[in-house]
C-alpha angles and dihedrals in degrees: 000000000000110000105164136019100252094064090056081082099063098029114121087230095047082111102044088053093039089058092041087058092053098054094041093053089054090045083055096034084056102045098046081060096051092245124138117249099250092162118142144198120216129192112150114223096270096058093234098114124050137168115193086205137019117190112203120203118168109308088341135111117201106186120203128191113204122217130166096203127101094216116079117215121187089234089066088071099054100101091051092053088052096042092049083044080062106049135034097213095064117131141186103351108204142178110232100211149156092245143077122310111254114195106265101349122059131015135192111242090241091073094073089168094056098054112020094075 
């Protein structure tokens, strides 16, 4: 159980309710602009490729990969690579994470208007 705010860091589900946040700050993000909820979950049948969220507008697909952590890593973008590889309308493909923002790749969750398309 999570009591104060300070044990959310070393908690084994920081990353499961880091990633909930996430979505549900784009569903609200979406529905305070009157827009539909058109946010997706991927994972092929394999199980080799996997977005936390995709974002549809229009005929377009905005991947996004969630991670909890404040360090990027290039490995955290490999779905992302493998999902764009598989559709043409792919835009934008982003990392949700706790860090600094890095120029078209990653993005800290604060900035709801550069990553919630």
């Amino acid at each position: 159980m999570i009591r104060d705010p300070s044990q959310l860091y070393s908690h084994p589900l920081v990353g499961q309710i880091f990633e909930h946040m996430v979505v549900m700050e784009a569903v609200k993000q979406r529905l305070n602009c009157g827009e539909e909820c058109d946010l997706w979950f991927y994972r092929n049948s394999s199980g080799s490729i996997e977005i936390d969220l995709l974002i549809e507008s229009g005929a377009r697909l905005y991947p996004r990969e969630i991670k909890s952590s404040s360090t990027y890593s290039e490995k955290m973008g490999s779905g992302l690579r493998a999902f764009s590889s598989l559709a043409s309308n792919v835009e934008k493909p982003l990392v949700v994470y706790s860090g600094k923002t890095l120029c078209g790749v990653a993005v800290n969750f604060a900035d709801t208007a550069a990553w919630c398309a």
